[in-house]
Rosetta silent file (secondary structure, phi, psi, omega in degrees, C-alpha in Angstrom):
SEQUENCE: XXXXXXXXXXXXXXXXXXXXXXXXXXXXXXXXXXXXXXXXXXXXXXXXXXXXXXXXXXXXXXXXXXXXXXXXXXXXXXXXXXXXXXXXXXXXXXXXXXXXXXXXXXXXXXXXXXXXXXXXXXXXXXXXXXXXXXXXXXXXXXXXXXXXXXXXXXXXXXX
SCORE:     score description
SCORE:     0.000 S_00000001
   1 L     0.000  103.461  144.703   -9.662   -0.528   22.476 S_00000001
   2 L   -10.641  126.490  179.556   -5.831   -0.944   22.016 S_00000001
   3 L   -68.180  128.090  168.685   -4.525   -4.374   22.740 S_00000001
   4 L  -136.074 -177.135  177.056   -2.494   -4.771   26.090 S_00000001
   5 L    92.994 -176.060 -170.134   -1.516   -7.995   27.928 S_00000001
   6 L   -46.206  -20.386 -155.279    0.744  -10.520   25.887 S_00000001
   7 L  -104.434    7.755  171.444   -0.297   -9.288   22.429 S_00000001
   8 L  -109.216   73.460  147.794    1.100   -5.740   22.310 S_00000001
   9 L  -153.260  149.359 -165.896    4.590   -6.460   20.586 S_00000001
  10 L  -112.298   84.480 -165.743    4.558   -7.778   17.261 S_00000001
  11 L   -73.334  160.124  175.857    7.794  -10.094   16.657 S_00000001
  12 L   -46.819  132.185  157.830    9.653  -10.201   13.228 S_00000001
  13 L    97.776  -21.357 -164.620    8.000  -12.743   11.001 S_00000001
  14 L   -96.024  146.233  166.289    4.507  -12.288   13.114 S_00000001
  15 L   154.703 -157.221 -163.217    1.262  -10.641   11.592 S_00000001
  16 E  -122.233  142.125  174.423   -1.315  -12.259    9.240 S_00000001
  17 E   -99.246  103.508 -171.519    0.523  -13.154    5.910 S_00000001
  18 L   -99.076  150.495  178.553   -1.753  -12.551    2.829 S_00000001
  19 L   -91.850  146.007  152.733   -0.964  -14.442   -0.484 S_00000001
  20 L   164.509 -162.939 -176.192   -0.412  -12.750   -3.515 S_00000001
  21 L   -94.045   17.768  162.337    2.123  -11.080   -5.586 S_00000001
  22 L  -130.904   29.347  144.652    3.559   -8.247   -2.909 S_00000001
  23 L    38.896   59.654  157.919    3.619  -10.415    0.093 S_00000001
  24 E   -51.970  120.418  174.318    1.616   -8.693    2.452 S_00000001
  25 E  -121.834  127.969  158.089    2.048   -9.180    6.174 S_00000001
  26 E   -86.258  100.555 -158.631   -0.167   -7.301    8.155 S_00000001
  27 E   -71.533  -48.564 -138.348    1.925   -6.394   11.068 S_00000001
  28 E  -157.923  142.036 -159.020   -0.539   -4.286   13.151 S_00000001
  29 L  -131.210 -176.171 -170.086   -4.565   -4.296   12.602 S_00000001
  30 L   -77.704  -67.821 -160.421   -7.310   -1.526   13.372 S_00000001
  31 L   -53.833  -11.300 -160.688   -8.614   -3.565   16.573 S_00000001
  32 L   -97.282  -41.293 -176.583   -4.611   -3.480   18.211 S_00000001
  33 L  -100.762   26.503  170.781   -5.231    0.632   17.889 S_00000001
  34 L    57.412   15.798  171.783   -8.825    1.662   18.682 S_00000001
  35 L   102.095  -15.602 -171.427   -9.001    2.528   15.004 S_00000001
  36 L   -95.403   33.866  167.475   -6.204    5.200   14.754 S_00000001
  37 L   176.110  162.914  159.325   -3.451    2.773   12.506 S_00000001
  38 L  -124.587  174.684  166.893   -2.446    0.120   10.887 S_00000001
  39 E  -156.303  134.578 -167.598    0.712   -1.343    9.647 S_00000001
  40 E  -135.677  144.243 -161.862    1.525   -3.274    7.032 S_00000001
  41 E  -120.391  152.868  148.935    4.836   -4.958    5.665 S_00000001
  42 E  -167.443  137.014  174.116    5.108   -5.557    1.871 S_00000001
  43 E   -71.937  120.187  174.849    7.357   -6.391   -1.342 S_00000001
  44 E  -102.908   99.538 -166.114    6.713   -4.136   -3.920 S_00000001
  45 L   -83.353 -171.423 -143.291    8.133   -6.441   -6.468 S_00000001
  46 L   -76.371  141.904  164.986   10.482   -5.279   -9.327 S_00000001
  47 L    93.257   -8.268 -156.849    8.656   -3.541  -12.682 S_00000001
  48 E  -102.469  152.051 -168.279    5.633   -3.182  -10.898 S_00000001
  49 E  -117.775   99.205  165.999    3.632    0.423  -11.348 S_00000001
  50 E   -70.024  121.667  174.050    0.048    0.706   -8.270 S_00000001
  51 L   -55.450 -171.240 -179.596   -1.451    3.102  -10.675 S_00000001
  52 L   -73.977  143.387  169.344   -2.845    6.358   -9.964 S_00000001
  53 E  -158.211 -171.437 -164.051   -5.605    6.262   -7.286 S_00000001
  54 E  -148.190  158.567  153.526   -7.142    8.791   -4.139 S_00000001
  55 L  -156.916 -178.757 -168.425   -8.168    7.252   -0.844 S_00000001
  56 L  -118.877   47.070 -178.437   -9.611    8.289    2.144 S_00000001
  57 L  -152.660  171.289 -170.143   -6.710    7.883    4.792 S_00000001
  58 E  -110.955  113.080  165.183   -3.269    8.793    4.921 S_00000001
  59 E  -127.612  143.760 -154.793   -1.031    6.471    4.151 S_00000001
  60 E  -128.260  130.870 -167.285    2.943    6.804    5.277 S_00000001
  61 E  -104.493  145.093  124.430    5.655    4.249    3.272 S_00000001
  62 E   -96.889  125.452 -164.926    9.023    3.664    4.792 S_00000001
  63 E   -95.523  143.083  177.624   11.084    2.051    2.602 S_00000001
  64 E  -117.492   10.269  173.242   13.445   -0.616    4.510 S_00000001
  65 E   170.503  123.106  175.612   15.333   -2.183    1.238 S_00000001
  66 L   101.862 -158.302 -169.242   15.067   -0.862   -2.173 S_00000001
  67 E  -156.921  129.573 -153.928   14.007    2.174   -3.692 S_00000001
  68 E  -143.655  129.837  153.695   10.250    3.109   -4.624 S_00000001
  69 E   -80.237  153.208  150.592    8.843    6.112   -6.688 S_00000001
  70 E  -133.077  149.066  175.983    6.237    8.219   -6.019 S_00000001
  71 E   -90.710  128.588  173.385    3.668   10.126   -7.772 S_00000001
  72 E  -137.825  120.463 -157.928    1.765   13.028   -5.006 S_00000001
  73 L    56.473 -144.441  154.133   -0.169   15.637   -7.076 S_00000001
  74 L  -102.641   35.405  160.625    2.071   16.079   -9.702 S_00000001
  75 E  -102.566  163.330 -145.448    4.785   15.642   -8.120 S_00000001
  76 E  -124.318   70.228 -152.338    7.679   13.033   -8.957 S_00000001
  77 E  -126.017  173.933 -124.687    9.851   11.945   -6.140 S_00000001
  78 E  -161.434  105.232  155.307   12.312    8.925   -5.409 S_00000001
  79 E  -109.591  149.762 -175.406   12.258    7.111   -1.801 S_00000001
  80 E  -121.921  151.726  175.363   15.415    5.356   -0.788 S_00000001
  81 L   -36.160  128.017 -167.608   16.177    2.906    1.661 S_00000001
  82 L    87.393  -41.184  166.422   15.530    4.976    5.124 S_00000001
  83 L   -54.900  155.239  161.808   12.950    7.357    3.738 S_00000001
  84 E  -154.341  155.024 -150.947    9.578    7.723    4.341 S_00000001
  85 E  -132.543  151.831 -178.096    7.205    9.159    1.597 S_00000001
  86 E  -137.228  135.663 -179.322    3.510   10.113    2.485 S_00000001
  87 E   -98.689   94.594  170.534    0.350    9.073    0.072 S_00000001
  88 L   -58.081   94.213 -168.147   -1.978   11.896    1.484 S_00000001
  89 L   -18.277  151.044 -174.436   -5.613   11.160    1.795 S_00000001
  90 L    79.212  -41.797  155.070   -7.683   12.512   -1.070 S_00000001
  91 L   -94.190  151.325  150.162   -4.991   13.219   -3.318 S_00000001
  92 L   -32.583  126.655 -160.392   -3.891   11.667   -6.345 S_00000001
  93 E  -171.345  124.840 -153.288   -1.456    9.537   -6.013 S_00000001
  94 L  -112.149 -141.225 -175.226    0.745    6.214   -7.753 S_00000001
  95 E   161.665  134.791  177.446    3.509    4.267   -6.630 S_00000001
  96 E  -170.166  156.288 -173.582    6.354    1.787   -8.290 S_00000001
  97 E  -110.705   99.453  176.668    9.290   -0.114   -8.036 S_00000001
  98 L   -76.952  -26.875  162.054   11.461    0.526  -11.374 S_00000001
  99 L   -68.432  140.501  157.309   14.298   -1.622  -10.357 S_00000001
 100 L    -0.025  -60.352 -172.751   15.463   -5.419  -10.982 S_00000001
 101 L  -100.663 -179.356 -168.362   14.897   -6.345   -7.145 S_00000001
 102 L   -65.543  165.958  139.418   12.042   -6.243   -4.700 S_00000001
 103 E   -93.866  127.568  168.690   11.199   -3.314   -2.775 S_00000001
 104 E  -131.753  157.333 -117.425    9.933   -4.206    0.768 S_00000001
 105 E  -165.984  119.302  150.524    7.640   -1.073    2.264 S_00000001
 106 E  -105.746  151.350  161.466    6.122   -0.777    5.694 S_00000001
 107 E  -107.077  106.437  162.077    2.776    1.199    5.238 S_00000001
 108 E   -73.543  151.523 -170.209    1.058    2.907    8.740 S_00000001
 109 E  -133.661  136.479  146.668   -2.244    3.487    7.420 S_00000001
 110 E  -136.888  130.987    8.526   -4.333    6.321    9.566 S_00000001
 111 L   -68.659 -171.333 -154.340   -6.781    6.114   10.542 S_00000001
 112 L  -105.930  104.838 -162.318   -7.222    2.515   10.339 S_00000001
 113 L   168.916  -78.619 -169.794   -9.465    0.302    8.691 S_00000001
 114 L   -96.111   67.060  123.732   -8.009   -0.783    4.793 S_00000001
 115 L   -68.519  -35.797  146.006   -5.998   -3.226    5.788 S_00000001
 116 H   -23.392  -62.097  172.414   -9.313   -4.849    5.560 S_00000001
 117 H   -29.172  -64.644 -170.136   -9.111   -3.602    2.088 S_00000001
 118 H   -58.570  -51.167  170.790   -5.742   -5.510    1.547 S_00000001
 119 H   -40.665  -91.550 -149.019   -7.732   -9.071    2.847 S_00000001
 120 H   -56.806  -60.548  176.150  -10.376   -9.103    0.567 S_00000001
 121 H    -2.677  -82.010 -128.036   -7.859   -8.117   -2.650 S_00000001
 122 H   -81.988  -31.972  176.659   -5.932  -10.724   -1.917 S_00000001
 123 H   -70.212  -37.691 -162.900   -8.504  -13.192   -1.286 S_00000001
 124 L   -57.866  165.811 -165.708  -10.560  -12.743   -4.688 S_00000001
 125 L   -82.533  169.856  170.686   -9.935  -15.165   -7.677 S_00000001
 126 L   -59.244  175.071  169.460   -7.561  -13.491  -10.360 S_00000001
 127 L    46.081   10.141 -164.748   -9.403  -11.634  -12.988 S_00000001
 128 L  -105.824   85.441  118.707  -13.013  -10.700  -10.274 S_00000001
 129 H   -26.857  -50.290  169.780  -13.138   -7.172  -11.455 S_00000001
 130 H   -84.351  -30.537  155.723  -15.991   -6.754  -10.270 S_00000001
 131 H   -62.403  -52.551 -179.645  -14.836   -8.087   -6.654 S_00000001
 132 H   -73.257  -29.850  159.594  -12.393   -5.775   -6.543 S_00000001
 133 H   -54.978  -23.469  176.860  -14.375   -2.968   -7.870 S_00000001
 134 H  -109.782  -22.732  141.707  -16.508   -3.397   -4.853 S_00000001
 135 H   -15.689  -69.833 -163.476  -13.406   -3.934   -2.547 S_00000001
 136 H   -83.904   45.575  178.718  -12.281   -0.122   -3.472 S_00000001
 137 H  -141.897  -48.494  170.004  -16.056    1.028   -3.223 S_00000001
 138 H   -49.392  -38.091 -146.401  -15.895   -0.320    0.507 S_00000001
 139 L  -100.608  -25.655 -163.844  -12.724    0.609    1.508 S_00000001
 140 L    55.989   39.402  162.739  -13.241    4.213    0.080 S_00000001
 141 L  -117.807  149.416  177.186  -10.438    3.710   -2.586 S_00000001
 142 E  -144.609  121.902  164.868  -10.707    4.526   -6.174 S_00000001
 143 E   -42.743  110.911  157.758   -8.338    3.604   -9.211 S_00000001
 144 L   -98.865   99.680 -168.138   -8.238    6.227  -11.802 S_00000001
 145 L   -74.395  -24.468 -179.242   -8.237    4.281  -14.811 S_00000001
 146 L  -110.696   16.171 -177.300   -8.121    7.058  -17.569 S_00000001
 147 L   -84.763  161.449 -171.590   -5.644    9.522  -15.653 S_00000001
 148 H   -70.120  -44.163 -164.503   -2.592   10.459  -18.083 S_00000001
 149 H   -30.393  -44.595 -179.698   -0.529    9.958  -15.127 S_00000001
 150 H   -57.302  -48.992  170.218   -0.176    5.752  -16.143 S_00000001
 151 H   -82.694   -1.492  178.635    1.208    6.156  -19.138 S_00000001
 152 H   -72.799  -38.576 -157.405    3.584    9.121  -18.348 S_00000001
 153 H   -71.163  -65.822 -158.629    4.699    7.214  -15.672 S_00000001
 154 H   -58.845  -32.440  175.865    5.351    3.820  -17.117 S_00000001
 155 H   -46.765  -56.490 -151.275    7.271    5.881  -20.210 S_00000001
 156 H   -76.647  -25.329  165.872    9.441    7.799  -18.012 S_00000001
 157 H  -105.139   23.576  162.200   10.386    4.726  -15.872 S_00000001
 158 L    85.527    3.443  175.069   10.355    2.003  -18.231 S_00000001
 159 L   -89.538    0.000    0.000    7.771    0.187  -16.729 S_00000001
């Protein structure tokens, strides 16, 4: 059931704040939408590549400061400040900030659900492979650790 009553507007600065190193705020949860989004705020900081992976929602980036590749199939594309770039459910698909400064990134996630996903990451000790491996196994995401895509990628942008 969608939230009504005091709690549906979501001020700057408000959401649940996750620790780690792209300074998640989770703006907008599954329970505020009956299940059909999420939203999410985050710094995609500088150098950093999220490898190739598939998931099983649709997730839609807007970039609000900076400038973030993407990988979608095999395709290569460049979002700029004002864009929005869509990670399509299912497909293959990376993400990275090749530039000096931060990128900060809202995500809508739909349907709804791994922001959850985002929690437990963030909570796990450094190094708990195996936490996180069971994370993605919940969440219906999966890492593709042997696709060619990582190292083409980090070659062609220097990361």
């Amino acid at each position: 059931m969608p939230v009504t009553g005091p709690d549906f507007i979501v001020g700057e600065g408000e959401g649940t704040r996750l620790p780690g190193a792209f300074d998640v705020l989770v703006k907008v949860r599954s329970e505020h939408t009956g299940g059909v989004m999420a939203v999410l705020e985050e710094t995609v900081p500088p150098h950093t590549l999220i490898p190739p992976h598939v998931h099983d929602n649709d997730v839609w980036v807007y970039v609000l400061s900076g400038t973030v590749g993407v990988l979608v199939g095999d395709e290569i594309r460049t979002a700029e400040q004002g864009s929005w770039a869509l990670k399509p459910r299912s497909v293959v698909h990376a993400m990275w900030n090749a530039d000096t400064q931060p990128a900060r990134i809202m995500e809508v996630l739909t349907p709804a659900g791994t922001e959850r996903w985002f929690e437990e990451v963030a909570s796990l000790a450094v190094g708990d492979d195996d936490g996180f491996g069971a994370a993605c196994q919940r969440h219906g995401i999966r890492f593709l650790t042997d696709s060619p895509w990582t190292d083409v990628l980090r070659a062609r942008v220097g990361l």
